[in-house]
MARMARKOL-396580 format. One record per residue: residue in three letters; x, y, z of N, C-alpha, C in turn. Coordinates in pm, whole numbers, padded with zeros to 5 digits, always signed. Layout:
// residues N
ALAXYZXYZXYZ
...
END
This chain:
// residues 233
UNK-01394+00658-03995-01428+00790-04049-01324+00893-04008
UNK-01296+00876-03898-01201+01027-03829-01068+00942-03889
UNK-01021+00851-03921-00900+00789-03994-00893+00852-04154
UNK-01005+00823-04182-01019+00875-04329-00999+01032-04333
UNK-01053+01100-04241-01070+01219-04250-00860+01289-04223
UNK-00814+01229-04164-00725+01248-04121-00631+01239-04285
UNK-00614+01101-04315-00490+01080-04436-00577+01138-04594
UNK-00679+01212-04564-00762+01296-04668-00690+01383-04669
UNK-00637+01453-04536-00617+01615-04531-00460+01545-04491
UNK-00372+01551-04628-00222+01544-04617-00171+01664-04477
UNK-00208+01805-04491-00194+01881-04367-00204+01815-04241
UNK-00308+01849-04208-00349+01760-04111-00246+01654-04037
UNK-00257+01560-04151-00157+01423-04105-00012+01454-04055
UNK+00017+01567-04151+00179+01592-04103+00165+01696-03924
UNK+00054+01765-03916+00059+01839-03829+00071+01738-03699
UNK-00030+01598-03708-00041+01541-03579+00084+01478-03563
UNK+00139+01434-03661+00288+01339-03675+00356+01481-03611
UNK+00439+01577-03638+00451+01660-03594+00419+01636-03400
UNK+00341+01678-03374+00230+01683-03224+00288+01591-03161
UNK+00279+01484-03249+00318+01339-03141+00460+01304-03120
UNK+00540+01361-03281+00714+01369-03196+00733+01446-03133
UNK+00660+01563-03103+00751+01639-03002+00688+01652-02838
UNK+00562+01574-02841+00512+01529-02691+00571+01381-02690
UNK+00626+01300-02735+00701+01186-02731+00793+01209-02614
UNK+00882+01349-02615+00984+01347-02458+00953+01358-02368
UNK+00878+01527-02404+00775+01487-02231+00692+01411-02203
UNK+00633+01331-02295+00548+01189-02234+00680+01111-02140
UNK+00771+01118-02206+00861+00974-02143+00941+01053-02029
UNK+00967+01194-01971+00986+01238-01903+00920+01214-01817
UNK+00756+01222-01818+00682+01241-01741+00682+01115-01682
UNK+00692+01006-01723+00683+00875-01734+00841+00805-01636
UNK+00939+00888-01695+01059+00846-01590+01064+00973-01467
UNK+01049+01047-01459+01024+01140-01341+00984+01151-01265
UNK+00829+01100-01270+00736+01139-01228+00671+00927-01182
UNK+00591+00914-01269+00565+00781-01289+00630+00691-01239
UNK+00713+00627-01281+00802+00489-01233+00865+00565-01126
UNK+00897+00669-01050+00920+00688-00920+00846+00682-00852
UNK+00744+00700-00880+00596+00712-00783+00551+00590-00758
UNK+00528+00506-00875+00515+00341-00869+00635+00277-00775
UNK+00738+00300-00763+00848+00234-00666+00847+00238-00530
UNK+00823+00381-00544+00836+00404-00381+00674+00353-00296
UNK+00567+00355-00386+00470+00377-00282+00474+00203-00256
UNK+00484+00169-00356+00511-00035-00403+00589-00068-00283
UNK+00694-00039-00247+00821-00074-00136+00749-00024-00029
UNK+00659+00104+00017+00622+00099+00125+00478+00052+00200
UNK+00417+00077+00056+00311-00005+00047+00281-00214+00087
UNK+00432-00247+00019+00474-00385+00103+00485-00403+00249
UNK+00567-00275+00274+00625-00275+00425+00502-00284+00470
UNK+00401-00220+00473+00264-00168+00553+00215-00335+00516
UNK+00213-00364+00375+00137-00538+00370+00144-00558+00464
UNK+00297-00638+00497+00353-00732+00570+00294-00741+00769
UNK+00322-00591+00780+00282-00576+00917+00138-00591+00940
UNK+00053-00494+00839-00071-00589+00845-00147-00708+00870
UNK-00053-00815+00713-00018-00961+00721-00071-01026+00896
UNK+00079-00916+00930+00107-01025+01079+00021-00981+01151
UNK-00056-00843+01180-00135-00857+01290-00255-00867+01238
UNK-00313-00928+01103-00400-01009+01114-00416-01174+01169
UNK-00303-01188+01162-00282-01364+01178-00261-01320+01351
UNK-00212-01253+01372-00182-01250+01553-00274-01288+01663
UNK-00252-01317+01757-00324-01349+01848-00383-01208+01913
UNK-00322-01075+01902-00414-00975+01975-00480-00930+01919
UNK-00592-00953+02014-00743-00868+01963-00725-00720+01931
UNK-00637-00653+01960-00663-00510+01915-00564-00475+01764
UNK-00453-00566+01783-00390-00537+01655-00472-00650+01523
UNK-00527-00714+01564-00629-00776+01469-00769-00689+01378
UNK-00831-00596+01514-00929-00503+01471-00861-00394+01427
UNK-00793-00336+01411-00717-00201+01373-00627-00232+01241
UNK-00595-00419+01224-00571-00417+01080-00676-00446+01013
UNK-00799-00476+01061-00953-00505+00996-00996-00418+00941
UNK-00968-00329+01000-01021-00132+01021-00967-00095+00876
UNK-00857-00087+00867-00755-00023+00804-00791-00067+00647
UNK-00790-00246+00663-00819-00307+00561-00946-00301+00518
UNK-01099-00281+00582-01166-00274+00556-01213-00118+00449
UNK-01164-00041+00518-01178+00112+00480-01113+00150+00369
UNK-00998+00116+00341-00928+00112+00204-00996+00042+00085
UNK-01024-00068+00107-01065-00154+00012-01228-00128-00019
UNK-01302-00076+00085-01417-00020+00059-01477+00161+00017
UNK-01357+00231+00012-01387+00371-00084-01263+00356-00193
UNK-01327+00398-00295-01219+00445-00374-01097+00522-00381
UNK-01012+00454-00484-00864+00506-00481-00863+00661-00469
UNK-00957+00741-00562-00953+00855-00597-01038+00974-00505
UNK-01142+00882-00386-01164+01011-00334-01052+00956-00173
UNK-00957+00871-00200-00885+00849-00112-00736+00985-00078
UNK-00734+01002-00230-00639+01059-00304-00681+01248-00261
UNK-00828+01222-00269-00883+01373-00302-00923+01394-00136
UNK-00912+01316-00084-00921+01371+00077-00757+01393+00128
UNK-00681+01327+00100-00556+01342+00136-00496+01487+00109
UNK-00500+01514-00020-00446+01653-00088-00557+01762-00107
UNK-00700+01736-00090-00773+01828-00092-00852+01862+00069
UNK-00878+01792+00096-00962+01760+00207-00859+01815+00356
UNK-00735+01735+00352-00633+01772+00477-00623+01909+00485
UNK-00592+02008+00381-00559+02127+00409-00680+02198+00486
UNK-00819+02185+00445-00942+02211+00586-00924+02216+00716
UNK-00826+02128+00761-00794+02107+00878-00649+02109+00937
UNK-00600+02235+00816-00428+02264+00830-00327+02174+00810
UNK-00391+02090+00757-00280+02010+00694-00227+02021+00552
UNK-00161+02027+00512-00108+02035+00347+00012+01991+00351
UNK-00013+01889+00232+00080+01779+00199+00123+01854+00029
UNK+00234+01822-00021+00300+01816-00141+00231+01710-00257
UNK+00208+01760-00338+00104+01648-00428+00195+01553-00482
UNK+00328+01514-00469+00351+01376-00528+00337+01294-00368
UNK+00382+01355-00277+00381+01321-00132+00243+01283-00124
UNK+00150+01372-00144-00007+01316-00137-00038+01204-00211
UNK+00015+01170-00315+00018+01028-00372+00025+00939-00322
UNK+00197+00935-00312+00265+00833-00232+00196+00797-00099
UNK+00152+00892-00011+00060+00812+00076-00039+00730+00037
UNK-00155+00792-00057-00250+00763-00080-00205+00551-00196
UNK-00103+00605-00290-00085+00487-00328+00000+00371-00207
UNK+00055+00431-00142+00094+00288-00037-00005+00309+00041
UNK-00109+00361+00103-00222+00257+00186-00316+00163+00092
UNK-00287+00247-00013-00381+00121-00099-00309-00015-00139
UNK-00208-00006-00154-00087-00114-00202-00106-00230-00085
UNK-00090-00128+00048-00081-00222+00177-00222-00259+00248
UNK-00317-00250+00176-00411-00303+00221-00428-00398+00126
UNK-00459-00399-00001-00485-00488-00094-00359-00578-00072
UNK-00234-00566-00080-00097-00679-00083-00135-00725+00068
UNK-00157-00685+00149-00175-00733+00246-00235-00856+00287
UNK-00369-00880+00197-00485-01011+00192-00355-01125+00104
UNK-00270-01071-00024-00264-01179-00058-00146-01186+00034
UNK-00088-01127+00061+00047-01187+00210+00024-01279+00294
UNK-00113-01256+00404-00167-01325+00463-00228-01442+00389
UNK-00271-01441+00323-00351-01569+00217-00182-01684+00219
UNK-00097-01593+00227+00045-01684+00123+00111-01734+00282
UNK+00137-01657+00386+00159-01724+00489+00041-01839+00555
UNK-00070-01794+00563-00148-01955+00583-00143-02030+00567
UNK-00099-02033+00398-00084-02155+00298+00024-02292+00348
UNK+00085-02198+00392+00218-02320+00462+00193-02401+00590
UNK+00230-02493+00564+00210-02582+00650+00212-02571+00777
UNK+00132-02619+00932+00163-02581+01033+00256-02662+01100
UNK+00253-02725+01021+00442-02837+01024+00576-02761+01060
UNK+00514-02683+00944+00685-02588+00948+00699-02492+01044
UNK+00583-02456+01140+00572-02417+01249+00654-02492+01358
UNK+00593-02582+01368+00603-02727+01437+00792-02756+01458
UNK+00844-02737+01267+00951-02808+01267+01068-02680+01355
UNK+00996-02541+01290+01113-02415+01380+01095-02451+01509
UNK+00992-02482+01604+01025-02482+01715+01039-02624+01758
UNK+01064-02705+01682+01126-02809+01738+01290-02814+01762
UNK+01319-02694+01656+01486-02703+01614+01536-02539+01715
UNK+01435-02509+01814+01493-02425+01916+01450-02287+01855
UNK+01371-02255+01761+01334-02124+01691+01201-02053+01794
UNK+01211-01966+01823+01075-01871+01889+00991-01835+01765
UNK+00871-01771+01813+00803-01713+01707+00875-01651+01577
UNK+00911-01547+01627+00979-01466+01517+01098-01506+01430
UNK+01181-01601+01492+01317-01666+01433+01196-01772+01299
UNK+01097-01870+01379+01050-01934+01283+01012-01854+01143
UNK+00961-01767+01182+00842-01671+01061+00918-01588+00989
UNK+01055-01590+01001+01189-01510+00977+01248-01631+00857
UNK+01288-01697+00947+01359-01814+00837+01295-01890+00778
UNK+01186-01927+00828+01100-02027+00761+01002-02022+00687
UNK+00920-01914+00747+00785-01878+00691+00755-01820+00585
UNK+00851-01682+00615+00826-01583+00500+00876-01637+00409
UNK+01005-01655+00360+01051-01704+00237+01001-01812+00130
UNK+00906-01911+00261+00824-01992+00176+00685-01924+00145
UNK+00630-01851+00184+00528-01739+00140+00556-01674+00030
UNK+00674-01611+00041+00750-01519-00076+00746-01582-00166
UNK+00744-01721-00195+00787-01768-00354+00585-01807-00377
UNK+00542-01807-00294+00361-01778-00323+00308-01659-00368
UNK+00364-01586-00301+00280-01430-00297+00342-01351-00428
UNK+00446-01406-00507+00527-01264-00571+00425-01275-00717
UNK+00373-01369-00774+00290-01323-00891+00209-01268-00838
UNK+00082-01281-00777-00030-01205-00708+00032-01020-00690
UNK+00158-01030-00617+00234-00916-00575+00286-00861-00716
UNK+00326-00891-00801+00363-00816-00945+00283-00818-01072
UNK+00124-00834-01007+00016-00830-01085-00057-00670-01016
UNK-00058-00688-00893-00035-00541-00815+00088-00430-00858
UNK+00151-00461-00915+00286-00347-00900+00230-00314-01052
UNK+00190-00344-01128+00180-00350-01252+00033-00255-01301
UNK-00034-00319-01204-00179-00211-01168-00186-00075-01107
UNK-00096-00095-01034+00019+00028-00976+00014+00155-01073
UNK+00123+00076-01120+00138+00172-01281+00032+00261-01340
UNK-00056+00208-01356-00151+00250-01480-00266+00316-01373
UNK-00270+00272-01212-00312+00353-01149-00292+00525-01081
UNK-00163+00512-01146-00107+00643-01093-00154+00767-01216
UNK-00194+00761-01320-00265+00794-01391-00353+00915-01297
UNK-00399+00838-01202-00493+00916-01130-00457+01063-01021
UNK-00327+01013-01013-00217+01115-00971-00237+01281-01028
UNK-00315+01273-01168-00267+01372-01250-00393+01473-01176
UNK-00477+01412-01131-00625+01469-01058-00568+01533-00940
UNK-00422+01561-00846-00376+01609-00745-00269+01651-00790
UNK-00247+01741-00928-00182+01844-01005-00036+01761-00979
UNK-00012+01641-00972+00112+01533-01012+00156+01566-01142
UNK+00222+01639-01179+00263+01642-01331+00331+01468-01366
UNK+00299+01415-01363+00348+01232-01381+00272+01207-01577
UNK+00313+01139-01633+00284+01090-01764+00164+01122-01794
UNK+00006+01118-01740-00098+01122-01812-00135+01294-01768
UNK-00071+01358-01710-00099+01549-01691-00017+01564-01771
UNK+00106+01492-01829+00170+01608-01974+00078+01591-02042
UNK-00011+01484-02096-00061+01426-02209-00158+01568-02198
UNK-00248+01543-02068-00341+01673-02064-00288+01787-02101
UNK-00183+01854-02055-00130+01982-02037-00116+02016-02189
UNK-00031+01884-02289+00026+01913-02398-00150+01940-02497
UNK-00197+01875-02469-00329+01847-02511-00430+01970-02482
UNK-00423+02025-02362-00543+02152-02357-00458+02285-02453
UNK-00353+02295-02534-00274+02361-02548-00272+02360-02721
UNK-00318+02225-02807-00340+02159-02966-00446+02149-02952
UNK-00558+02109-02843-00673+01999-02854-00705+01923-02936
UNK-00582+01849-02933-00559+01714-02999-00563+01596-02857
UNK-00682+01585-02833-00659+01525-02702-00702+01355-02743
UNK-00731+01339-02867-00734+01187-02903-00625+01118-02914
UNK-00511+01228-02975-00346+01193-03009-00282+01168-02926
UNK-00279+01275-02779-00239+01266-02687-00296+01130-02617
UNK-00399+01121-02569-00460+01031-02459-00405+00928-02537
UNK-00432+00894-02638-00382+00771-02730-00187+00744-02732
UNK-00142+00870-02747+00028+00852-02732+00061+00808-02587
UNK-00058+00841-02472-00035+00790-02328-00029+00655-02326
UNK-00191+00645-02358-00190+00455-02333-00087+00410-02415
UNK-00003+00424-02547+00067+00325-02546+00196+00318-02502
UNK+00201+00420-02428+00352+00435-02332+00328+00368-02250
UNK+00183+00337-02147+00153+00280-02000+00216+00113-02101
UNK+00114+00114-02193+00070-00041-02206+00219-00082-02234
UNK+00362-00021-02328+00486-00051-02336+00524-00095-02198
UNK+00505-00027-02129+00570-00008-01972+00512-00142-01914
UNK+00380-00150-01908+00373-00301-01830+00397-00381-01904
UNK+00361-00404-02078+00425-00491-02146+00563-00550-02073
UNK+00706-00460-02083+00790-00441-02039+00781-00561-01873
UNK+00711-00518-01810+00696-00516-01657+00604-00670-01683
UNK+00538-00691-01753+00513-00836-01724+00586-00971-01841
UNK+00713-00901-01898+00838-00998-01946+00917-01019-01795
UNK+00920-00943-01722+00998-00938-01648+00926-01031-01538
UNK+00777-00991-01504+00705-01096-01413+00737-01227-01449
UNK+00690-01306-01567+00698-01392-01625+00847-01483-01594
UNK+00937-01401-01626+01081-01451-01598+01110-01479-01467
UNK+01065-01381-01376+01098-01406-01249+00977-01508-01155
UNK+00873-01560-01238+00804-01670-01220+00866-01810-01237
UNK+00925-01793-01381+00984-01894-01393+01064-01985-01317
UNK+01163-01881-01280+01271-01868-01213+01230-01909-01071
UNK+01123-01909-00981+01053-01983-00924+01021-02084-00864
UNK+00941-02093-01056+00908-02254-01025+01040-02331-01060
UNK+01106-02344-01099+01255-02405-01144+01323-02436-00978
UNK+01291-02320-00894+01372-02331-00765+01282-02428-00686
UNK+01169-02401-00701+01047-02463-00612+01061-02669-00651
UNK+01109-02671-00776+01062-02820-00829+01178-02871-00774
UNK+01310-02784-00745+01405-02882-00722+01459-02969-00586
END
């Protein structure tokens, strides 16, 4: 019905065609500016935080074991968004004030590094306690083993799980736009409270996100491949 109603009224049709080429730049501005910077950085530190997690869950000390329990538990049990809305709304109560892409980026790497974190640890278990066995048979300490040996055979486990996350990433930062992030889905709004054409807009968003991981899971795929090809040989 709202299709019909649309190519009824020749006006109309040209006005939204119109609407949608000229929020087309700042969508993709918003989208390289804002967006895929925000997805990179919190992704890279959000790993870093995995990894250390990772290890002091598997560790032998009891306190760095409960404090990555803590960490992991609490993330994974409130939501992304009032994670987001205590960081940038909530901190300044108590004199803190953070920069709202900065308030992101925190908020998206503790979430990155708690969730990447389970499958890190999941991907170092997986390996054999052989290969434990074999580093320190060949003169390796803890860390030389889990350095040369461990991680890298983890790494070729963990990276689909890990770029099924980076990808969710994406389309999570969306939420960014709720802590005045001007990033891809606040132009859509901004351009949108301004026509209230907000079906055109929200609709010209998703198919920029969905291009973008489209995009982002040719690239998973390949670098799966690429993988298993190394793994069989």
């Amino acid at each position: 019905m709202y299709l019909n109603n649309i190519f009824a009224d020749p006006e109309r049709l040209e006005r939204l065609m119109t609407i949608a080429q000229s929020s087309l730049l700042p969508l993709v501005k918003g989208a390289l500016y804002y967006t895929l910077p925000l997805t990179l950085i919190s992704f890279v530190i959000g790993i870093i935080l995995a990894i250390l997690t990772a290890l002091a869950r598997i560790s032998s000390t009891t306190v760095l074991q409960m404090i990555a329990r803590i960490y992991v538990s609490i993330i994974r049990g409130t939501p992304l968004l009032v994670q987001l809305f205590i960081i940038f709304y909530g901190l300044p109560s108590v004199g803190i004030t953070i920069n709202p892409f900065i308030s992101a980026v925190i908020g998206f790497s503790l979430n990155v590094g708690a969730y990447a974190s389970e499958i890190i640890r999941a991907a170092i278990l997986s390996i054999p306690k052989g290969q434990w066995e074999a580093g320190y048979s060949i003169g390796m300490n803890y860390r030389q083993a889990l350095k040369r040996i461990i991680l890298p055979q983890a790494a070729r486990v963990s990276i689909p799980p890990l770029s099924n996350t980076f990808i969710s990433l994406v389309k999570d930062t969306s939420l960014a736009s709720l802590i005045l992030v001007t990033e891809m889905f606040r132009k859509a709004q901004e351009i949108a409270a301004t026509n209230y054409e907000f079906l055109l807009l929200y609709t010209e968003a998703a198919l920029l996100y969905w291009i973008i991981c489209f995009i982002l899971s040719i690239g998973q795929q390949k670098i799966e491949g690429k993988l298993d090809r190394y793994v069989s040989k």
